[in-house]
C-alpha positions, 0 to 999 in steps of 0.5 A, spaced: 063 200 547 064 207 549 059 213 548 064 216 545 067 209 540 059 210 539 058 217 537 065 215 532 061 208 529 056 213 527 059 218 524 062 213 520 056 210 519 053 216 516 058 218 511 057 211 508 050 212 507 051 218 504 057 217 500 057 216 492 061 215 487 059 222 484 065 227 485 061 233 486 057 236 492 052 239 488 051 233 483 052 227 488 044 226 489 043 226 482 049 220 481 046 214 476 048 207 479 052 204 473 052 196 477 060 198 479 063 196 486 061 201 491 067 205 492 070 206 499 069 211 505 071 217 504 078 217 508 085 221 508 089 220 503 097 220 503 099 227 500 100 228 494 104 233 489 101 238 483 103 235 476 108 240 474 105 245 468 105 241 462 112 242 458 113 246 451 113 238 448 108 235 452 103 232 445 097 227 444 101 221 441 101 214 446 108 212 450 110 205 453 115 209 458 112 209 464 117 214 467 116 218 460 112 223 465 106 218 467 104 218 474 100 214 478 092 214 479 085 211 480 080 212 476 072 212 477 067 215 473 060 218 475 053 220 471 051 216 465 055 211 461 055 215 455 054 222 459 058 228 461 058 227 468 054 232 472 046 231 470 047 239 468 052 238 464 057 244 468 061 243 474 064 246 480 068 249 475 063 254 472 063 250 465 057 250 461 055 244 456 061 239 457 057 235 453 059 238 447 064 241 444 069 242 445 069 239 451 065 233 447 064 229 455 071 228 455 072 231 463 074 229 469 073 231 476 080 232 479 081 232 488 086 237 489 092 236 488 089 237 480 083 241 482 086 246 485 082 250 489 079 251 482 085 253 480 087 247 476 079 248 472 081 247 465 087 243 466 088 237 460 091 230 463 092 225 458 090 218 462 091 211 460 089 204 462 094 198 462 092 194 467 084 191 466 083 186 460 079 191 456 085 197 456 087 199 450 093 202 453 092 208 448 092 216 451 086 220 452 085 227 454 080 229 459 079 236 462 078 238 469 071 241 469 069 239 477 072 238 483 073 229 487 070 231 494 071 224 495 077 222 493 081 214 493 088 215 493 093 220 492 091 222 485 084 220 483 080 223 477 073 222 477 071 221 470 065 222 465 062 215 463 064 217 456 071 219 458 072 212 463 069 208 457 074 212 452 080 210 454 077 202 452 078 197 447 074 197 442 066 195 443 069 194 451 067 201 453 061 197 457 065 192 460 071 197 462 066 201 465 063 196 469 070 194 473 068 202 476 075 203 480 081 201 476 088 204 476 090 209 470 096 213 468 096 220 467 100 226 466 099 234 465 099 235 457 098 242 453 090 244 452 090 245 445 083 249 442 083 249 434 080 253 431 078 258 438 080 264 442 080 265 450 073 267 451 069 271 457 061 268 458 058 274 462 055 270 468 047 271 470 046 276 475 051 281 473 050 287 473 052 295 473 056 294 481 057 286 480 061 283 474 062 275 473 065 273 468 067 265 466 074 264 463 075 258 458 079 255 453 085 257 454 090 254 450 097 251 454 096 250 461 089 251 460 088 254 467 087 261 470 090 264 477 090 271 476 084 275 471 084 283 472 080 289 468 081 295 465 075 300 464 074 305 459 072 313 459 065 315 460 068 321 455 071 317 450 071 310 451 079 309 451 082 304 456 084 308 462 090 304 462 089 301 470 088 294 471 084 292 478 085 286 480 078 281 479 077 276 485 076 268 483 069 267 485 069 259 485 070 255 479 073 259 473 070 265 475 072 270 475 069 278 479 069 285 481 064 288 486 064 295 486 060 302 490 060 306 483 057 302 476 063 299 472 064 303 465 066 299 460 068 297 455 073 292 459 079 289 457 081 283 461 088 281 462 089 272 464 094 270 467 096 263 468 100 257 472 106 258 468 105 265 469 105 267 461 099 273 461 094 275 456 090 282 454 083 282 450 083 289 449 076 291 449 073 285 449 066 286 453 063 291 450 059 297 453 052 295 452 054 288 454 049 283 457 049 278 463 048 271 460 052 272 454 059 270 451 064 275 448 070 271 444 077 275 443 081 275 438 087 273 442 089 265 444 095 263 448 102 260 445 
């Protein structure tokens, strides 16, 4: 063997040792063993295209017709048999508290053709099993909260251990998640958050000069590509009636960093894949505070 054929095998060798079956950097140490088969090496799948945003008839009930918008995928799952995935319940995309609602654990990690350079946070896929014994065949919907580092095939959704087992028979959640990779079907559908308005959690470390905000659950397309901000008049506390462009953080954050301290009240304009905006007028108050949530009063169609 070669130095160089050598120096290759060891390459090899280490990305097998520190592989898992996690989907996030951040979260692959902390990964819980499930007794499931170990998942290959990571590799280079074939390319594959961004599902199209879900279409104004996208909707929660179950379809036999494979065409009717399904494409196929690879399922695995992560974190404990019942959890949310990551073991502190966020994600690559900047969520808080999967494990509730409305989240309620039923997230995925998705590799980038659906995560989208985080652009594609807070998607919803409807996903179903067909093939293994203990599939119910029956639709579930997952939300990308995370990004799949190490993805399997062209399409591959990492899931929650409670979204993997969700899509089982009843009473053989436990059995299909011990299968640990399977194929699925999925397709993009509409977010739907009854009950909710798009809402903006100030991140911690915000201040005068640096302002992060969290976007979330945003009905439709439930992804954000563009927020941007008005400030107020220090003298009368009126918008200023100029939007300034905020720059995607990581995640479903959101920032703008400034010389001069930002005046609010803000007003926040989000934009998502389908291009439809939405303005919450005033939304963050003048006093507002790092590490608190503000909801509007405005939701997407």
């Amino acid at each position: 063997m070669s130095l160089s054929s050598r120096a290759v095998a060891a390459a090899l060798l280490c990305l097998l040792v520190a592989h898992g079956t996690s989907c996030s950097k951040q979260h692959k140490t902390g990964h819980k063993a499930h007794a499931a088969p170990t998942t290959p090496p990571p590799g280079t799948p074939p390319a594959a295209t961004t599902p199209p945003p879900p279409s104004s008839t996208s909707n929660s009930s179950s379809s036999s017709n494979a065409g009717d918008g399904w494409l196929n995928a690879r399922a695995t799952w992560y974190g404990a048999p019942n959890g949310a995935g990551p073991d502190d319940n966020g994600g690559a995309c900047g969520f808080k508290g999967v494990n509730l609602p409305p989240f309620s654990a039923m997230t995925s990690c998705g590799n980038e053709p659906l995560f989208k350079d985080g652009k594609g946070c807070g998607s919803c896929y409807q996903i179903r099993c067909l093939a293994h014994p203990a599939c119910s065949g029956i639709p579930e919907t997952v939300i990308i909260t995370d990004m799949n580092y190490y993805p399997v095939a062209p399409y591959h959704l990492d899931l929650s251990g409670t979204a993997f087992g969700a899509m089982a028979k009843d009473g053989r959640n436990d059995e299909l998640r011990h299968a640990g990779i399977i194929d699925i079907q999925f397709k993009r559908v509409a977010c739907q958050y009854p009950g909710l308005t798009v809402t903006f959690h100030i991140e911690r470390g915000s201040n005068p000069n640096y302002l992060a905000v969290l976007v979330e659950y945003s009905n439709g397309d439930g992804d954000v590509v563009q927020v941007d901000l008005m400030e107020s008049r220090a003298e009368d506390g009126e918008p200023t009636g100029v939007w300034e462009p905020m720059r995607e953080s990581w995640g479903s954050i959101w920032r703008m960093d400034t010389r001069r301290p930002l005046q609010g009240p803000f007003s926040l304009r989000v934009t998502n894949e389908s291009g439809k905006t939405l303005v919450a007028d005033q939304v963050i108050p003048a006093d507002w505070q790092p590490d608190s949530v503000y909801s509007s009063i405005v939701q997407f169609d």
